[in-house]
N, C-alpha and C positions, 0 to 999 in steps of 0.2 A: 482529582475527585470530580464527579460528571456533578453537573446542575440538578440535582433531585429535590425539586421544588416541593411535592408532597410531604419526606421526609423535613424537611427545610422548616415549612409554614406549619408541621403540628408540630414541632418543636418549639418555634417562637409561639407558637397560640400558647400552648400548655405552660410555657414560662410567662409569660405577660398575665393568665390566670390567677396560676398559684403566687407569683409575688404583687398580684391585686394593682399592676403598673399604672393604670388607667385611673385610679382611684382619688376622686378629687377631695380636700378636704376644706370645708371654712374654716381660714384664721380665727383666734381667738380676736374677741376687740382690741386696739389698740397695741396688738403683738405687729412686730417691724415682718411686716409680709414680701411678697414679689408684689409687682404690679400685675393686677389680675387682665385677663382676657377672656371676654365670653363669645365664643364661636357656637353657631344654634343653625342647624337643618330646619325646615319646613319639615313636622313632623311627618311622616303616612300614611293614610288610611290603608289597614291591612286588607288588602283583596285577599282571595282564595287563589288566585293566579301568584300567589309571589311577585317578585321581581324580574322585569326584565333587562337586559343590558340601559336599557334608555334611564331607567331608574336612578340606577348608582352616580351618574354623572356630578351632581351637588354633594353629593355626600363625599366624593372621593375628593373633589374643589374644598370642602370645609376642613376635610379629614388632613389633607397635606397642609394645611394653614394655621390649623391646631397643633400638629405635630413640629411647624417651622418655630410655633409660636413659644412652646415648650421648651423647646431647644435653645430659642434665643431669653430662657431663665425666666417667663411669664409664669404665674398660675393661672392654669388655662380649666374653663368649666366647656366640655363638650360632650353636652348627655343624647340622649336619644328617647324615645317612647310612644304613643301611637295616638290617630285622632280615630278612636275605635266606635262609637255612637255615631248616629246618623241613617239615613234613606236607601244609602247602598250595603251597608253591613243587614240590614232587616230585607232588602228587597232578593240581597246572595241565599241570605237561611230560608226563609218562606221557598224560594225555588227550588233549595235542596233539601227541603222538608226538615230542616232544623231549626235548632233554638239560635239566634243572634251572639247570645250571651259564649254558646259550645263554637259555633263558628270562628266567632271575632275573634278566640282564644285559642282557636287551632292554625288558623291565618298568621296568627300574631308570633307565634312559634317558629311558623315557617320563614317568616319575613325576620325574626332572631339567628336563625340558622344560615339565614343566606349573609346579612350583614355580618356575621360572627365570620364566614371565611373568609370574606373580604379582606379581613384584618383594621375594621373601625376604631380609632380609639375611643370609642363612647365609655363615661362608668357608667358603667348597667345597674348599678345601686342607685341610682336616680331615675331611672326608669320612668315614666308616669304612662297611665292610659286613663283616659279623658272618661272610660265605662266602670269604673272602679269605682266604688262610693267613699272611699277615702278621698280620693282624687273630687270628685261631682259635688262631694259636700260643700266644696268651698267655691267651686263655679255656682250652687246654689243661694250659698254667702255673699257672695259680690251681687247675685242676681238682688237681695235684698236691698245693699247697701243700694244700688241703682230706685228700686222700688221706693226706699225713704230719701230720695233727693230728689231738688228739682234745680231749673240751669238758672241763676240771678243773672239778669243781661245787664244789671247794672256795673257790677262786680267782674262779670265775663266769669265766671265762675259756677262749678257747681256746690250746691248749699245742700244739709240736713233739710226734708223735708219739716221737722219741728221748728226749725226757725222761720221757715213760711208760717207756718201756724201762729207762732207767734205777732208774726207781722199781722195779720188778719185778724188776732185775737186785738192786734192793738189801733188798727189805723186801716184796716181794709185791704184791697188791693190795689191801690193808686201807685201808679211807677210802675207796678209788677204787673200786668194785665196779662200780659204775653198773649193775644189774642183773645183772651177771656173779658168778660164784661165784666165796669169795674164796680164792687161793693163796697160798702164802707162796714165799719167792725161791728155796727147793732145788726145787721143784716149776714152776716154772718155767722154772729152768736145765738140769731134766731132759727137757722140752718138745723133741720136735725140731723140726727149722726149720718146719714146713708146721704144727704144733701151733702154735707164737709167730705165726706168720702168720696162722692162725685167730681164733685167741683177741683179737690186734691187730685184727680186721678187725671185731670186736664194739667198736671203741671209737673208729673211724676217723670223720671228717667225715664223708666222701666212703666208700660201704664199699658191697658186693655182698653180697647174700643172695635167697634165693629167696622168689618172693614169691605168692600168685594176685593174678593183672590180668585187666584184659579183651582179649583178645586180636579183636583183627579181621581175619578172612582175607581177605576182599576188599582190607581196606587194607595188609595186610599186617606191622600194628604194636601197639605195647599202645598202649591210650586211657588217660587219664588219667583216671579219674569224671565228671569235670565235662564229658569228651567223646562220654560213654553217654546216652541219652533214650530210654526204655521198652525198652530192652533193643536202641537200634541205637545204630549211629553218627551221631555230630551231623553228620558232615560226609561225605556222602552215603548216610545211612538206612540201612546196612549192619548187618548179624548181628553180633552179638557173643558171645564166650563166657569165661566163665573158664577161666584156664590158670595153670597155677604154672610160674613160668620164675625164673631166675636174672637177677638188675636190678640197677645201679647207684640207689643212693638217698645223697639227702643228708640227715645229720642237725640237721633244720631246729630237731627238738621239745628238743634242747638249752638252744637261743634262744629259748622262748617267753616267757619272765620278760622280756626282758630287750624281746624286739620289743613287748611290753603293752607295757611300765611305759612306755619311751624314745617313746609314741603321744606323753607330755604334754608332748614338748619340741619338736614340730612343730605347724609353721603349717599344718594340714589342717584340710578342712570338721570338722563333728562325724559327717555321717552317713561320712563315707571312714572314720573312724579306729574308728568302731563297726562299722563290717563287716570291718574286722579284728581288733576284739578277739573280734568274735562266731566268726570263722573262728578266731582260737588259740584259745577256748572255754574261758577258766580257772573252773574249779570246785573249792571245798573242799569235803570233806563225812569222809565217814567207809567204809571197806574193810572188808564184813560178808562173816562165812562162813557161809553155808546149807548144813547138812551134807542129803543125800538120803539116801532105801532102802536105794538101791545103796552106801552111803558113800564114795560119791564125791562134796567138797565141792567148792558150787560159790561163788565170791566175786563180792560186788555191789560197785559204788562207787556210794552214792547223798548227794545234797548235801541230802537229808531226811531224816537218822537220827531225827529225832526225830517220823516218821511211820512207823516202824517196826511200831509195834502197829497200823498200819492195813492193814499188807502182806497182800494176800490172794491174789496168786498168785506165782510166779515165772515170767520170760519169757526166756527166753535166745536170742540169733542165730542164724538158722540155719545158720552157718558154724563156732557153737559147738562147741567139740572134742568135749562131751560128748553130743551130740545122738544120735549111733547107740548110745553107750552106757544112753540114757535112756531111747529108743524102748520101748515094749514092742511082742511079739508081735501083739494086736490095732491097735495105732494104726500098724503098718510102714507099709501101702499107702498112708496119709492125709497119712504124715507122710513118705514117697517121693516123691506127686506133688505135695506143697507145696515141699521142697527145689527140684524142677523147675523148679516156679514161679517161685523167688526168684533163679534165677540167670539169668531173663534180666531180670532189672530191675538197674539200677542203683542208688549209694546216693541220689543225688540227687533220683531217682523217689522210692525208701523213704520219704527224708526230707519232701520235698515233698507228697505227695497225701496228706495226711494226714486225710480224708472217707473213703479208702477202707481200710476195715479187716479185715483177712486173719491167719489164725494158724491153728494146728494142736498140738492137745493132746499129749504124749508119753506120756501114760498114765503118767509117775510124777510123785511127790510129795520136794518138800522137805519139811525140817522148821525149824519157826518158833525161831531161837537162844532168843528166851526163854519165849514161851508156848509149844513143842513142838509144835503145831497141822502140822497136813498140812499144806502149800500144793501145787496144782498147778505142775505145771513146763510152759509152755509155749512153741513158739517162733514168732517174728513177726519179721513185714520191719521192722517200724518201731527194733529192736533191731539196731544195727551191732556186729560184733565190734571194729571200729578204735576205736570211742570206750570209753573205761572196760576194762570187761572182757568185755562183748558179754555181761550179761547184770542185768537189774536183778531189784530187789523191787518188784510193779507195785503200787500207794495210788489205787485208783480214788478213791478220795475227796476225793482233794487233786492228781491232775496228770489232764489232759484225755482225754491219747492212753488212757491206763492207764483211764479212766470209759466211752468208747465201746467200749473191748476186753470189758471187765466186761458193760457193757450190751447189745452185742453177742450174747456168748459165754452170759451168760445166767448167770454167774459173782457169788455173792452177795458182797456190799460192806459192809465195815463201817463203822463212823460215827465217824470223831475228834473232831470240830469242832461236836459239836451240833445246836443250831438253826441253824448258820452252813451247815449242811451242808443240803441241798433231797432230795435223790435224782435231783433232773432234770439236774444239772450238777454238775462237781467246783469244791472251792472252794480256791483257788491261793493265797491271801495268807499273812500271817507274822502276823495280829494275832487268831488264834482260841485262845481255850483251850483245850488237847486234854481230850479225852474221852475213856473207855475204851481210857487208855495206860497201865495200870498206874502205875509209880513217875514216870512223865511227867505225869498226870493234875493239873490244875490250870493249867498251866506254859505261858506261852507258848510261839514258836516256837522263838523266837530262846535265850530260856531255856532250851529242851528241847534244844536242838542240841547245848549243850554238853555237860547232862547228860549225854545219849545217848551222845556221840562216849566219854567219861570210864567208862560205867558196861560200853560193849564193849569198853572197853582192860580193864577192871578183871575182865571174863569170860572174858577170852582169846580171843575173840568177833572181833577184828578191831581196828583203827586210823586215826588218824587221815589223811587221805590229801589230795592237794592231785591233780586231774586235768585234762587238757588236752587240747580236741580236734583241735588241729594234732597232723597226723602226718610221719610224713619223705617228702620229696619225694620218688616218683621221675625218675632223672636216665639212664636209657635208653631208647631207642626203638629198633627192628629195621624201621629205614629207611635208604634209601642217603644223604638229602642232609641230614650233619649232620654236627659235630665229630667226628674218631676219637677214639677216649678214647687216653689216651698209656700203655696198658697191654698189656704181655704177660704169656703164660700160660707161665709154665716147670715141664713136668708139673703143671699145672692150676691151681698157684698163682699168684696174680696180685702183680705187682711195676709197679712204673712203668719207664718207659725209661730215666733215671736211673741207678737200683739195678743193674741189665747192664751195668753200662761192663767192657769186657774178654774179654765174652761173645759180644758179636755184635758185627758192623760196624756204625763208627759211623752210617753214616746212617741206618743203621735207630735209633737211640736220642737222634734230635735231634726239635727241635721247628722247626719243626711236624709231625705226624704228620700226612700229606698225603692227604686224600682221593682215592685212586685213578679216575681218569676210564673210565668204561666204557661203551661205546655205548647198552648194553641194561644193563637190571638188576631182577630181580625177586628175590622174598621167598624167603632160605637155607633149609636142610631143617630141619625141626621147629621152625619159627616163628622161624629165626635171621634176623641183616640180609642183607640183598642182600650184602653185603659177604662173607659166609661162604662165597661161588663164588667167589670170585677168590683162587683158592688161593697163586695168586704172591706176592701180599700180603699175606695171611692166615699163609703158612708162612714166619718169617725165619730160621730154624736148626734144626739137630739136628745133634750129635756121637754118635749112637748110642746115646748113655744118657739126654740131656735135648730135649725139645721146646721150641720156642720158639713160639708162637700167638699173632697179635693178640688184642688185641676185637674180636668184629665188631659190636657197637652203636655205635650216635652220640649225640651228645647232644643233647636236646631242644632247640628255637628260643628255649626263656628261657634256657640257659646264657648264648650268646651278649649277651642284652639285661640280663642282673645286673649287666654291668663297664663296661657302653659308655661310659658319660660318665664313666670314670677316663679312656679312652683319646683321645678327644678334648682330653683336657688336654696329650696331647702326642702325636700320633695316627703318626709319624714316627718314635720310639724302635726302634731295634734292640735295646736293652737291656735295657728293664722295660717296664710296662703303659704308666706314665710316670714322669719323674723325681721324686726326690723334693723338687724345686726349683718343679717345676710342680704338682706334687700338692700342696705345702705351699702355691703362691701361691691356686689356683683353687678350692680347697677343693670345699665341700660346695654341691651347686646349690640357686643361689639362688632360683630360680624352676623347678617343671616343671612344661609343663602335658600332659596327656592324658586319655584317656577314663575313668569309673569301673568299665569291664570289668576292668580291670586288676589293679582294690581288693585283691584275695585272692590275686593268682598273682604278674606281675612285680614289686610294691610290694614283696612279701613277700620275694623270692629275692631281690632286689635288696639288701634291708636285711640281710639274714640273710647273705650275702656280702662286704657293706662291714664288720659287726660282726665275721669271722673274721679277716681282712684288718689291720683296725685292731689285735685284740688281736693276732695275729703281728707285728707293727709294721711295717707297710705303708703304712699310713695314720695321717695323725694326728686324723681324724674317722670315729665310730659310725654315724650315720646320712645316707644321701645324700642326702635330695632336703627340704630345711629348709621349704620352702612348696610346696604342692599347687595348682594350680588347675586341675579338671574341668571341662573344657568339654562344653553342651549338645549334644544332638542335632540334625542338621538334620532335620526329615524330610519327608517328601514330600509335596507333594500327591495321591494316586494319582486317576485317573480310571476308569472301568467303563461296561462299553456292557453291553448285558443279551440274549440270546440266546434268542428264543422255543423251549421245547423242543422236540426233535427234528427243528428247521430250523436253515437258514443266515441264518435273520432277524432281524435285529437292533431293539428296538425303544427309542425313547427315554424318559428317562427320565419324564418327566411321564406318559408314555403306559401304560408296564409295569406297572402294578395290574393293567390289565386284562386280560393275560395271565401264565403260567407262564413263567418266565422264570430263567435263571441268569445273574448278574454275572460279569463276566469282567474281567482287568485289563486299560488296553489304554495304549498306550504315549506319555505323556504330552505326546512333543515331535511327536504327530501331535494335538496339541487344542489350540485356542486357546483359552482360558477355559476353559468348557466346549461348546464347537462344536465337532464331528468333522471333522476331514479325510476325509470317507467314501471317496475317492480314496487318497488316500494308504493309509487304513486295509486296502482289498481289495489294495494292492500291498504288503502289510508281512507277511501270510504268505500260503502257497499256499494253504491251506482255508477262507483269506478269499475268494479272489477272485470268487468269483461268490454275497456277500456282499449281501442286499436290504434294505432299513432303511425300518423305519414311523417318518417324521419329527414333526417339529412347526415349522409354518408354513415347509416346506421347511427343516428345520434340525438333525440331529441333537444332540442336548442331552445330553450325559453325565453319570453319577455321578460326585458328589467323596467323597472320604474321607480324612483326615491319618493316614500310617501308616509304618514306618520305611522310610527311603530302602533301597530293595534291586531291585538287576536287577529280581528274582524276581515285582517288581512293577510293572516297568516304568515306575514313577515317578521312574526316577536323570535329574540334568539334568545336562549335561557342561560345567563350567569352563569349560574354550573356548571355546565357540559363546557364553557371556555375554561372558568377555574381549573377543573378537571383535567385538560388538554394542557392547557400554558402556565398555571400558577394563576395565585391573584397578583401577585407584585406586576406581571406580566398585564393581567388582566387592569387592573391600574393605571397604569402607564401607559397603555394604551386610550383608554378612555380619553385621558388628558391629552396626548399624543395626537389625536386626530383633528384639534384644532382651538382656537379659542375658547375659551369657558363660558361666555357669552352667546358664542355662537351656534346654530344649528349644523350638525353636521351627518351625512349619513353612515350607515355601521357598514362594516366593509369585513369580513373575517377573514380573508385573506390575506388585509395587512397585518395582521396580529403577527404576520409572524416577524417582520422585521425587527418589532420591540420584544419579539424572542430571542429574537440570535444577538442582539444587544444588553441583555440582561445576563444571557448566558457568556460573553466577552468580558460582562465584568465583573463574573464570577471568577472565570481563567486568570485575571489578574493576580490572583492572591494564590494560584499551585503553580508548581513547575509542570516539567515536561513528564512528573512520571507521576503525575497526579496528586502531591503532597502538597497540603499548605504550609507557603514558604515565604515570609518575608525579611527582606534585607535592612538591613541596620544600615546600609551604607549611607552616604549624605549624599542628599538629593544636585544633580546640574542647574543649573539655571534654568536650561530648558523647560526640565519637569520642574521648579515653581513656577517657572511664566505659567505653563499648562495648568496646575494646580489652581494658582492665585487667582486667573482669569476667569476658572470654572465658578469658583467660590463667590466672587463679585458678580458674577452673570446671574449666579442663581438666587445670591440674596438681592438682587433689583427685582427680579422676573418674579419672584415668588410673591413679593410685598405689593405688585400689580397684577395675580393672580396671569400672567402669562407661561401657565404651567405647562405649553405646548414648545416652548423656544426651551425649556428649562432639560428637557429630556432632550430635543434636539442638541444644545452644548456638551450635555454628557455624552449623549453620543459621538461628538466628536472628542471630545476628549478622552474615550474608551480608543478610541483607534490611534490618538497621539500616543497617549502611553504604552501601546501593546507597540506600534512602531518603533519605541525607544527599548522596547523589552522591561517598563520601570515594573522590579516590585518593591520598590522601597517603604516603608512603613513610614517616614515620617509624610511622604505624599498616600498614600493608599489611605492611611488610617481619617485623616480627615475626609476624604471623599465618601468614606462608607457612612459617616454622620451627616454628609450633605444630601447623598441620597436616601437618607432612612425616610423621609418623610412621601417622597414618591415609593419609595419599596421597600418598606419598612420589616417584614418577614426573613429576607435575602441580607438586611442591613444589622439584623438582629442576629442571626446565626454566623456574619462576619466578625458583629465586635466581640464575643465573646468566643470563636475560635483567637481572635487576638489578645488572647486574656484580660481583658477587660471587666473590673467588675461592674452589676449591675446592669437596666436596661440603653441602650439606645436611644431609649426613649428619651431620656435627661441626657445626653452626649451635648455637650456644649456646640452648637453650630456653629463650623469655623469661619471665621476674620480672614478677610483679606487684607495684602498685606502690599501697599502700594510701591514698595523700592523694590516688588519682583515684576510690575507691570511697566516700568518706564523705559522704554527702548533705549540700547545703549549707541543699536547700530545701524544703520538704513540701506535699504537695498536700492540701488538707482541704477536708471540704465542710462546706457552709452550709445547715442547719437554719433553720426560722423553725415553732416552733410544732413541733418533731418531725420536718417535711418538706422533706427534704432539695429546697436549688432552684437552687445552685448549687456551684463549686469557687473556693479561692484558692490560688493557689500562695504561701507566705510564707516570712521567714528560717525555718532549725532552731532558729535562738536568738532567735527576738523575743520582746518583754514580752509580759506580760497589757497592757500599758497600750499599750504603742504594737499591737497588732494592735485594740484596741478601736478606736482612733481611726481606724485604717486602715478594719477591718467596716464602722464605722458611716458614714465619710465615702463608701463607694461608692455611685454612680446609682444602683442600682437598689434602694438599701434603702428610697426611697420608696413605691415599686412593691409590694416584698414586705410592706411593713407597711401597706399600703392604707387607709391615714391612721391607724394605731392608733397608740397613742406605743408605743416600746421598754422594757418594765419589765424586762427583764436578758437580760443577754448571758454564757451560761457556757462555758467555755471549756476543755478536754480536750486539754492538750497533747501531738502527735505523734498525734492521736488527728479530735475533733470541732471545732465550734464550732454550736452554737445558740441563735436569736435568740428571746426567750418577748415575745410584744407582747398 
């Protein structure tokens, strides 16, 4: 019987369906369970593109790890479902003149359709999509529980916002300041309500204030930084501006200590867990005040106090408060069209291009806390007001960016470090004497630090300070398609829906706060959401003295993706996220794999969300996701045909030196290798078609270049059309096949076919010669268990290290052992088809059950090795005569020196090789040599 993979895979689909295989269920409490295992994807935002090959790559890494996981007797939870809200799902529909809601749901389909032939084992009855209001109710929920806490630093904990109240109802805010001024309880209780509102709303999770962002009119929303690139938008090249608006933000930078330290109790790479410590950015140092002219002090945070005497200017952000009041008279104009400047950059640019160096002097001067000395005061992009205090002490001497501004600016530099110190470069390390540091002078760095920090407390000069470059998330966006926030405005004060019981009707004060459906929807007046027209829903009350006003923000696409895989642990609860029966069994996921874009935004909210959560006692685990694994990139192959200028002439690639010529990208499923469809190509757009091309030997020959898979480059290959071709098991195994799981690798369709005809070998195993499926009852050689035993032990190491590329490799070799030996014995064959179900699970499913097997594959016990077929009985050594090697013996592992002499020397051919010399000794290296000295 031929390989008929289509036949094959709806067969196994339509049985894995109807007997609901996939089907996860919660133990009852306290019922004797398996030990559970939760494997979890980075869910998808469904595009309108589908999938491409680069896609599937984690999911096919989590999918065989579930399936191993299964096998080896776990209850395994591996759902699936979508992160359907957000920026790009509203920015696809508005382009294609649709509703979000009709889109996301036809996308969401098509992205079902492709993972459905994959053959996933997700249960689909857990399903979640983050745009559902069954699902949003309870991201609305958590957004509350956030809203009524705030972070006790005494505790390290998060607390009910009513026990703050209480504290203040009883004793003020002494201990609890947290940057707030401190009151005592009569001054409090004097407070009236929209004053305690206020004052709460400095100490809240979850809290509004006004903020500058970048605002996008085209897009019609704030961008987050990381969504600015040279002062446009990342997600169609648009104008951006600053604007101070009124935002929802979480207080992320509470958590920083806590999201550090808790990196050391996860199973993440090292480089994931250092782009986040590097994104919270902890820094000790010391809090210095530089008084100015004007005496207005301005304070630094720098983690090199004890490079202080090297300070030779001051640099402060241009966003610094003090910047107009520093300006003088002559430097206005210089230092007007520099501010212009800075604000169409973003921080990420500042940060980034750090070759290109830009500033503008204020024309005044600090004064140096201990030598008195002038220092210029100037401001530059490379200085954020978000980190520290948005303004340093710059040590050209000892840090880089501060040496190119110096050198630059033409700004003289003094010398801490000696001889250690060139002039041509600044010197960064901790192991220089300082020099010319007054009472520092002699003292290492490390030494000097303390002094320093000790000798500004001892001046009044400033203190000690611990700083963090995480800042608080913002959690609104002025778009239609996203969470409502569950907040009214009662005359301008914001309350939850909760807090109004009695005020309004109820359905106005239930959850979920329901995305109102509107045909059309564009951006509110003065930069509010879409949502700020739809007055019916915007307005829920007024008695003539009080107003009732939604919010009209939504919440960002990571609200929804912080809590997902709480929800899948019981995705069907009318009640909670999930039970606390189900929470307690499925814990903390055991495995998740997804991209490392993620490293600094979802990881981050996600963890900063489970730790509120837990300390409210919600959960009885801090951190959610216990093991990381980052899967590579796929990327493309791109192809390029080259364009002679100012013709429709195309020329090939060997040929193009000889002309001016521009590369173009051209669309890869019209090239076979690298040979043009030239046909195809003048029908693929109109400005092609009457298209001429200087060949070679009749053949257009294209450029390659490996670059990331993107439309944009017309390198994407589509899932299907390989399914289609190979199978998915094929399609599978190749994925994995092409190299580590971690690693980037690019797509190649011409090797698919090797992991075809290897699929198809061990199919053949199980018919004969006239196409029948036929397996022998005979008992297995030794051979075939070494071959067996060895595969089985190879794959369970490889697989439990996600080394899924050597794992298809061994089977491949041992498809070719077996077929050498002719094995179709069932006691070997029948275990192999269970070892590889989890890599080709469709092929593995229509084998066990031609071998009468009942039930799925899926449950197949993953077989045991068995270490008395792996231990060599016998060793192969070769034979030396005189150093040259002339032949092999195969002998026991445990024979004498004395019985292998007699054995060497009694063979035929030892005449031969000693060519009548006599044998003056035989030495012998056991597991090793043997050489004959004549």
């Amino acid at each position: 019987m031929e390989y008929n993979f289509k036949e094959i895979e709806g067969r196994s689909s339509l049985y894995w369906e109807n007997h609901e295989v996939y089907a996860v269920h919660n133990p009852q409490p306290g019922a004797d369970t398996k030990p559970k295992c939760y494997i979890l994807d980075m869910f998808p935002y469904p595009s309108g593109s589908g999938l491409h090959v680069g896609h599937p790559v984690g999911y096919i890494a989590s999918d065989i790890y579930a399936r191993y996981k299964r096998q080896r007797g776990y209850n395994v939870l591996h759902p699936m479902g979508f992160d359907a809200f957000g920026l790009p799902a509203e920015q696809y529909a508005l382009e294609h003149g649709l509703h979000p809601a009709n889109t996301t749901k036809q996308n969401i389909a098509r992205y079902k359709e492709q993972l459905y032939q994959i053959g996933f084992c997700y249960d689909w009855n857990r399903e979640v999509r983050t745009s559902d209001p069954q699902y949003y109710q309870w991201t609305q929920w958590i957004f509350l529980q956030l809203f009524n806490s705030w972070y006790d630093r005494k505790q390290d904990k998060t607390r009910p916002i009513a026990e703050l109240e209480a504290i203040l109802e009883a004793q003020g805010n002494a201990g609890y300041e947290n940057e707030m001024p401190t009151i005592d309880a009569a001054t409090w209780r004097s407070y009236s309500e929209k004053e305690k509102r206020a004052f709460l709303m400095e100490y809240r999770i979850a809290f509004s204030a006004y903020s500058e962002v970048w605002w996008c009119e085209a897009l019609g929303t704030v961008l987050a930084n990381d969504e600015v690139i040279n002062g446009v938008s990342e997600r169609g090249g648009h104008p951006v501006e600053k604007k101070k608006l009124k935002q929802w933000f979480l207080r992320i930078t509470e958590y920083a200590n806590r999201l550090l330290n808790d990196l050391d109790t996860l199973e993440w790479s090292d480089a994931m867990k250092e782009m986040q410590r590097n994104w919270i950015g902890k820094s000790k140092g010391a809090l210095v005040t530089f008084n100015t002219e004007i005496n207005k002090p301005i304070e630094v945070f720098t983690t090199r106090p004890d490079t202080i005497f090297g300070a030779d200017f001051l640099v402060i952000a241009p966003e610094h408060p003090l910047v107009a009041d520093l300006t003088t008279a002559a430097q206005q104009e210089a230092i007007d069209a520099y501010l212009k400047y800075t604000k169409s950059r973003s921080e990420r640019d500042r940060l980034s291009q750090v070759k290109v160096v830009t500033g503008c002097f204020t024309g005044s001067y600090a004064i140096h806390p201990f030598t008195g000395a002038p220092l210029p005061i100037w401001i530059a992009e490379y200085v954020l007001m978000g980190y520290g205090t948005g303004a340093i002490m710059a040590v050209p001497a000892g840090d880089e960016r501060d040496h190119a501004f110096a050198t630059h600016f033409n700004i003289p530099i003094t010398n801490i470090f000696g001889e250690l110190y060139t002039g041509s470069e600044a010197y960064t390390q901790k192991n220089a004497i300082l020099t010319n540091s007054s009472f520092l002078t002699g003292l290492t760095a490390n030494e000097a630090i303390l002094v320093a920090i000790d000798e500004i407390e001892k001046r009044g000069l400033g203190s000690p300070k611990t700083q963090f470059r995480l800042r608080n998330a913002g959690l609104s966006r002025q778009r239609y398609w996203g969470e409502p926030f569950p907040i009214i405005y009662k005359n301008d004060i914001a309350y939850t829906v909760y807090e109004l019981e009695g005020q309004l009707d109820k359905e106005v004060l239930q959850l979920p706060v329901q995305l109102p459906y509107v045909e059309r929807y564009a951006a509110g007046p003065g930069g509010a959401s879409p949502l700020a027209n739809i007055r019916e829903w915007v307005e829920v009350g007024s008695n003539g003295t009080d107003t009732y006003l939604r919010e009209t923000d939504t919440m960002p696409g990571y609200a929804g993706s912080s809590w997902y895989f709480l929800r899948y642990m019981d995705p069907h609860n009318n009640n909670a996220i999930a039970s606390a029966d189900a929470i307690n069994y499925w814990q903390q996921v055991d495995l998740y794999v997804g991209g490392t874009e993620h490293a600094v935004g979802h990881l981050l909210y996600a963890r900063m969300w489970t730790k509120a959560l837990y300390d409210l006692g919600y959960l009885p685990f801090h951190e959610p996701f216990k093991k990381l694994l980052n899967q590579g990139m796929i990327q493309g192959s791109s192809r390029y045909v080259y364009r002679v200028k100012n013709t429709n002439t195309y020329v090939s690639f060997g040929l193009k030196d000889s002309y001016e010529t521009t590369p173009l990208h051209v669309d890869v499923n019209i090239v076979n290798g690298l040979i043009l469809d030239t046909n195809a190509f003048k029908a693929s757009r109109p400005d092609y078609a009457n298209a001429e091309f200087i060949t070679e030997d009749g053949e257009y020959i294209c450029g390659a270049e490996i670059e990331k898979m993107s439309k944009s480059m017309y390198n994407v290959v589509n899932p299907d059309a390989i399914v289609a071709r190979y199978g998915a098991d094929t399609f599978r195994m190749y994925e994995m096949f092409l190299g580590p799981v971690e690693a980037s690798k690019p797509w190649d369709t011409n090797g698919i076919e090797g992991v075809f005809r290897f699929v198809k070998k061990f199919w053949r195993l199980f018919f004969n010669e006239e196409g029948i499926f036929y397996l022998s009852a005979d008992q297995p050689t030794s051979d075939e268990l070494k071959i067996l035993h060895k595969t089985i032990k190879k794959l369970r190491e490889d697989i439990e290290r996600f080394a899924y590329n050597t794992c298809i490799s061994q089977m491949m070799i041992t498809v070719n052992e077996l077929g050498a030996l002719r094995c179709n014995k069932r006691t070997i064959l029948e275990p192999l088809v269970a070892a590889i179900s989890p890599f080709a699970p469709f092929m593995a499913e229509e084998l066990w059950h031609l071998m009468g097997n009942e039930g799925s594959v899926t449950f197949a016990p993953y077989p045991e090795h068995d270490e008395q077929y792996l231990v060599e009985s016998t060793k192969r050594y070769p034979i030396a005569i005189n150093g040259k090697t002339k032949s092999e013996i195969e002998l026991a592992i445990d024979i004498s020196e004395d019985e292998l002499k007699a054995m060497v020397t009694a063979l035929p051919q030892m005449e031969q090789w000693l060519g009548g010399k006599a044998l003056k000794k035989l030495i012998f290296v056991k597991g090793k040599m043997i050489n004959i000295v004549a």
